[in-house]
VOPAKE-244512 format. One record per residue (C-alpha): residue number from 1; residue in three letters; x, y, z. Coordinates in steps of 0.2 Angstrom, whole numbers. Layout:
N
i,aa,px,py,pz
NUM,ala,X,Y,Z
...
***
This chain:
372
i,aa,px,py,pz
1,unk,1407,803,790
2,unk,1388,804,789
3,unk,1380,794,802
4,unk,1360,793,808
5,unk,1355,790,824
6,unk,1343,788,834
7,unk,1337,796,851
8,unk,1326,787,863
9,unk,1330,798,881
10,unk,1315,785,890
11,unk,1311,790,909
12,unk,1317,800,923
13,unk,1333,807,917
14,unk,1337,798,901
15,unk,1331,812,891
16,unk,1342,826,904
17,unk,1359,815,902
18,unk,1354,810,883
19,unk,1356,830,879
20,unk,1374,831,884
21,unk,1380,813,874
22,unk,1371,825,860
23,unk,1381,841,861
24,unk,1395,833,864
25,unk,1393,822,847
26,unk,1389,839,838
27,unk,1404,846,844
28,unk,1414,831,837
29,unk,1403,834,822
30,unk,1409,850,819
31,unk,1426,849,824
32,unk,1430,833,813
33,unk,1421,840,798
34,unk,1407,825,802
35,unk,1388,825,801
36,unk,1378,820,812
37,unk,1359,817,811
38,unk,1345,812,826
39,unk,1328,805,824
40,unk,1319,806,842
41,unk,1307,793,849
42,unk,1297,786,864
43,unk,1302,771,874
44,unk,1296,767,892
45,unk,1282,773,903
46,unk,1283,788,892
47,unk,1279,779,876
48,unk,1264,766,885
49,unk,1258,784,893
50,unk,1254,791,875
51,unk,1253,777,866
52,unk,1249,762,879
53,unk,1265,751,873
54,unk,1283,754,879
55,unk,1289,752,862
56,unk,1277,758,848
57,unk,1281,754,830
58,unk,1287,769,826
59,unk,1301,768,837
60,unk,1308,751,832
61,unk,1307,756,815
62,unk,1316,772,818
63,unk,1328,764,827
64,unk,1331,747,813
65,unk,1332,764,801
66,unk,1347,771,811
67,unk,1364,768,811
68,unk,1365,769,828
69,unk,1352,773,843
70,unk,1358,781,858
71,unk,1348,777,874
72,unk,1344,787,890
73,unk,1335,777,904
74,unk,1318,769,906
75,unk,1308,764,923
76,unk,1298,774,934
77,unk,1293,771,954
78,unk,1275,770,948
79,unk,1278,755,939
80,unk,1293,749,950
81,unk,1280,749,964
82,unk,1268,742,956
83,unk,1271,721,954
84,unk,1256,717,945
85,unk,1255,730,930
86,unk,1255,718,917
87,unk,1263,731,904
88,unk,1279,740,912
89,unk,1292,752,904
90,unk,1307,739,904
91,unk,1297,728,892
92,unk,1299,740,880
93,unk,1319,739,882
94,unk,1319,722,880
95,unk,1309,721,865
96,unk,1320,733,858
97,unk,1336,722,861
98,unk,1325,708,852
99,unk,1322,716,839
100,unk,1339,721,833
101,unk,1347,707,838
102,unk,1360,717,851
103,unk,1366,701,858
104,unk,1383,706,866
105,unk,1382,721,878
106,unk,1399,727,882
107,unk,1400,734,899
108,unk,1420,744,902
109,unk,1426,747,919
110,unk,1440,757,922
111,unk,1448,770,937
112,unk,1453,784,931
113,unk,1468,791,940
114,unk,1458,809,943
115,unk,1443,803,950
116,unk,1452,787,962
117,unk,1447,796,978
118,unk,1430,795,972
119,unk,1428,776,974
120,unk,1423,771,992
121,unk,1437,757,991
122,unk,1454,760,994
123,unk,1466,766,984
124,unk,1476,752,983
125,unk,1464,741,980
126,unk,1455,752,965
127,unk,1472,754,955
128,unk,1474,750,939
129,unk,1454,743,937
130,unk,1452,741,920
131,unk,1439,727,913
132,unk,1423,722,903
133,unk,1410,714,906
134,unk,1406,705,891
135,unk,1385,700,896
136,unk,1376,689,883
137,unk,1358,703,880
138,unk,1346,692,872
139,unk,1345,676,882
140,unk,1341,668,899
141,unk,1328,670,911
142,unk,1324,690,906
143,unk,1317,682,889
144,unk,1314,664,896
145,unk,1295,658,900
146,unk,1286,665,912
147,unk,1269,657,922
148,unk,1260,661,937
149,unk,1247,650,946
150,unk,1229,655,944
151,unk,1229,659,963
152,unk,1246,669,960
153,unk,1253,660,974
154,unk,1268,650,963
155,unk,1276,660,948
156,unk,1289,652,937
157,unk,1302,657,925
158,unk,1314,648,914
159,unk,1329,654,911
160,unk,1335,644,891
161,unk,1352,646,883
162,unk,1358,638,865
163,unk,1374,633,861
164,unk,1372,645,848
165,unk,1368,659,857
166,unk,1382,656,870
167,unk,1397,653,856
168,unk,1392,670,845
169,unk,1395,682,861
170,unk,1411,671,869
171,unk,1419,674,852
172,unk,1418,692,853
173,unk,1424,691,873
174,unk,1440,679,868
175,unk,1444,691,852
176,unk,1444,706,865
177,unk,1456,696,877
178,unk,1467,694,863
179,unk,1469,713,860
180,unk,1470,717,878
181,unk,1481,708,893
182,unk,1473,690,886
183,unk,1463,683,901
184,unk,1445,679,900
185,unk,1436,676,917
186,unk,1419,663,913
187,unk,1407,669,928
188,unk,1393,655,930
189,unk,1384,643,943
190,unk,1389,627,936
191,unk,1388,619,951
192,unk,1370,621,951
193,unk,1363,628,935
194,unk,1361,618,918
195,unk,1363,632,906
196,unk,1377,637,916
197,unk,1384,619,915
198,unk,1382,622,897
199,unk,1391,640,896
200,unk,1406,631,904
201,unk,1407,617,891
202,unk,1404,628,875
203,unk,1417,642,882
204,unk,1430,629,887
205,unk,1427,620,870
206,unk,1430,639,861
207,unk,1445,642,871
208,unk,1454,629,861
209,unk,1454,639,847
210,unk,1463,656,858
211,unk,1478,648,865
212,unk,1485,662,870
213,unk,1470,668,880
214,unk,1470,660,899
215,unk,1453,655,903
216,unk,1445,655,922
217,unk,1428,651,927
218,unk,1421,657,942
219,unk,1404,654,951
220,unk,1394,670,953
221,unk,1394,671,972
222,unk,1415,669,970
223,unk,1416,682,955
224,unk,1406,697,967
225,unk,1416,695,982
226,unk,1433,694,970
227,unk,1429,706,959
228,unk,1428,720,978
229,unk,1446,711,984
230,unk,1454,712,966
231,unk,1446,720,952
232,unk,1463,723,945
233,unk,1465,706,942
234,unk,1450,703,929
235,unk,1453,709,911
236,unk,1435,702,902
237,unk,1422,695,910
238,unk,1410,684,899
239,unk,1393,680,908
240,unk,1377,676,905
241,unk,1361,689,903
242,unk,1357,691,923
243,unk,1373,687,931
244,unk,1381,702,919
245,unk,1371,713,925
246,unk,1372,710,943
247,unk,1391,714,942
248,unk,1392,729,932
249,unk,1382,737,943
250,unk,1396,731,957
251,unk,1409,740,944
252,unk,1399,755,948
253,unk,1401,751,966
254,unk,1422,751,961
255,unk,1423,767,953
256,unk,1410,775,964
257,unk,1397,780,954
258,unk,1384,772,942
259,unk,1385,789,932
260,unk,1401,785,926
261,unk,1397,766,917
262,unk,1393,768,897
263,unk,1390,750,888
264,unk,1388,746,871
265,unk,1377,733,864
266,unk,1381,726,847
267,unk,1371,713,835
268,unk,1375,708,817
269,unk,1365,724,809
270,unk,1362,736,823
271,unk,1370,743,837
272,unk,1363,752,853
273,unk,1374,766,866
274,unk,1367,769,884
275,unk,1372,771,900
276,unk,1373,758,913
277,unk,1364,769,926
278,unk,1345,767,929
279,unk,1331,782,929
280,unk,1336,788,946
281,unk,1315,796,946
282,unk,1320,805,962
283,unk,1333,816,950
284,unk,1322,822,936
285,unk,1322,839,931
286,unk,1333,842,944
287,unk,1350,846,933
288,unk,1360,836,945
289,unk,1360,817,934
290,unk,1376,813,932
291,unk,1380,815,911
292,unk,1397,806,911
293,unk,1389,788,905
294,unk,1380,795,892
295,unk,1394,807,885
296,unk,1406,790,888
297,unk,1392,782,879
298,unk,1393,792,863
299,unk,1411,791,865
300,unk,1408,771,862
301,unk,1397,774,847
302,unk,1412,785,838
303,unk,1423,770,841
304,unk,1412,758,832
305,unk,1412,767,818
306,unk,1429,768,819
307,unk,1432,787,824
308,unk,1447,781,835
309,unk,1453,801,837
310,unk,1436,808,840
311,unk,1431,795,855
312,unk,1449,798,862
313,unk,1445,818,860
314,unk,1429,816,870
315,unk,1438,803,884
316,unk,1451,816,885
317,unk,1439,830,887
318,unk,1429,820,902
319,unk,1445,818,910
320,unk,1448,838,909
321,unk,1433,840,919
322,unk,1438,828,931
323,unk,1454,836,933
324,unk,1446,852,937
325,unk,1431,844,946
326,unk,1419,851,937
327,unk,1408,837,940
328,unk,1390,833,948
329,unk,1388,829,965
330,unk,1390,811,966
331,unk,1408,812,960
332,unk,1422,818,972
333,unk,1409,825,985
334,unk,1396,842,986
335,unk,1398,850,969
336,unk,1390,866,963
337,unk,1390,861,944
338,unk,1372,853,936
339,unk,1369,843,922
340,unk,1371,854,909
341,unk,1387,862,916
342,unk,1396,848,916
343,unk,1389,845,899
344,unk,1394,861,891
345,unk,1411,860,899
346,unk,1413,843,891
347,unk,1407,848,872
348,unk,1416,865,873
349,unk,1434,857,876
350,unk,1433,843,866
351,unk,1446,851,854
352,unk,1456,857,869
353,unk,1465,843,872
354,unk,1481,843,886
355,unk,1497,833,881
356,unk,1496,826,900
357,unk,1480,817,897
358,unk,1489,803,889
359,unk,1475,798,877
360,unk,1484,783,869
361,unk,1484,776,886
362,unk,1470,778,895
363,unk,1453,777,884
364,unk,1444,762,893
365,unk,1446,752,876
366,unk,1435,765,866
367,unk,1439,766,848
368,unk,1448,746,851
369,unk,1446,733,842
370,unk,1438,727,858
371,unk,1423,735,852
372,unk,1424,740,834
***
């Protein structure tokens, strides 16, 4: 298979973790007779530095070009700690999602039975995590209206949802149930919220048409506190833009590590590959950012495009390393293994593959029909 893709690494260490999603694909490349090509661009504070916007033309057209983009990380503390820069780095991600119309981000969870003692819950209570989040991407208050008084003493933002928008990503959510333990969990605040009010009416009326999927809903403040007590018990979650990422940042909390969370987020034409994990400024150009949810991330890509053995060959690989604990230092404790260790680790046994790794089992639904 041919594929182009393109590269936007962002800030901190988006281009560092972005690196080792890269070798990684080239070894898969090579190995399964595939090629690969990448087209590089600026996002983010490194974009508005040289060309004062955080996504220049260039970029979205590279990416609307590609067949895929792969993303690092964007956001830096000079703009995190500055509340009234009126052009910020994350604007430029946003636009992007926009733009190609990435309106389902597909968030897995999953403990992996090699890395369990990493999670700072118990063992008990961690087993057999396996979910996704399912988080609407292109609606909601991140894109809503937003105003401020002329005395910037009362700022407002409005948070819009269509029926539309809402039945196009609960489709996709009640389509995974089906393929995996067929329950769907609805996390809203109906109670309170009108466009939540009407999330629960548009998904109750859709799940009519999936009997065999069981359909709960939740409120937000319930769905955090159950999803620490029993994250086992959730299969997919389907929420709304802001909610979805509140609690895949808590799956992080789960497995212990915001290093290990890859997502995908998918539109009608394009489709974008990142991991869930922000800049982390404070680790840049240090080689100790964790590369797990970039390489997992690339992982998602080859499963989109079908490559069900060469996503399984790099899940299997990951778990290799965290069998042998060649990992970075926020997994399983101190480590004396950087960034690109790990990385070269990863990419070099990809087509070393153990019988014990059972890779039909365990593959956090990459190369499922979940997300293909």
């Amino acid at each position: 298979m041919q594929l182009k893709i393109a590269l936007l690494g962002g800030d901190g260490i988006g281009p560092e973790v972005l690196a080792e999603s890269v070798k990684c694909l080239q070894a898969v490349a090579e190995t399964f007779n595939h090629q690969f090509t990448y087209t590089k661009a600026l996002i983010g504070a490194v974009a508005i530095e040289k060309h004062h916007t955080p996504l220049p033309d260039q970029a979205l057209e590279i990416c609307a070009n590609a067949d895929a983009t792969l993303f690092g990380t964007i956001g830096t503390p000079e703009y995190d700690n500055d509340p009234s820069a009126k052009v910020r780095p994350e604007q430029g991600l946003l636009l992007l999602r926009k733009e190609l119309g990435l309106y389902a981000n597909i968030r897995p969870v999953k403990m992996f039975p090699e890395i369990i003692d990493n999670s700072p819950l118990s063992k008990k209570l961690v087993s057999g995590t396996d979910f996704e989040i399912y988080r609407e991407l292109t609606g909601g208050i991140y894109y809503g209206e937003k105003s401020i008084s002329e005395d910037e003493t009362v700022a407002t933002d409005l948070c819009t949802y269509s029926e539309i928008e809402i039945s196009r990503i609960a489709h996709k959510a009640f389509k995974a149930a089906k393929k995996r333990r067929k329950k769907l969990t609805l996390v809203d605040k109906a109670n309170v919220l009108e466009t939540s009010r009407l999330w629960r009416r548009t998904v109750s009326t859709i799940a009519k048409s999936y009997p065999e999927v069981t359909l709960e809903c939740l409120y937000i403040d319930n769905a955090a506190v159950q999803l620490l007590l029993n994250p086992s018990a959730f299969d997919i979650i389907l929420t709304d833009n802001m909610f979805g990422d509140m609690l895949s940042d808590q799956g992080s909390v789960i497995i212990g590590s915001q290093g290990l969370l890859p997502s995908a987020s998918i539109g009608e034409y394009h489709c974008m590959f990142e991991p869930v994990h922000g800049s982390f400024p404070q680790a840049k150009g240090m080689n100790k950012a964790n590369p797990v949810a970039a390489i997992f991330s690339a992982a998602l890509l080859l499963g989109h495009f079908g490559l069900k053995e060469e996503s399984k060959a790099v899940i299997a690989s990951v778990r290799k390393s965290f069998k042998k604990k060649i990992v970075t230092p926020d997994i399983l404790g101190s480590s004396k293994y950087g960034t690109d260790y790990v990385g070269d680790f990863i990419a070099d046994h990809i087509t070393d593959i153990d019988d014990d790794m059972n890779m039909n089992d365990e593959n956090i639904g990459l190369g499922k029909s979940t997300i293909i």
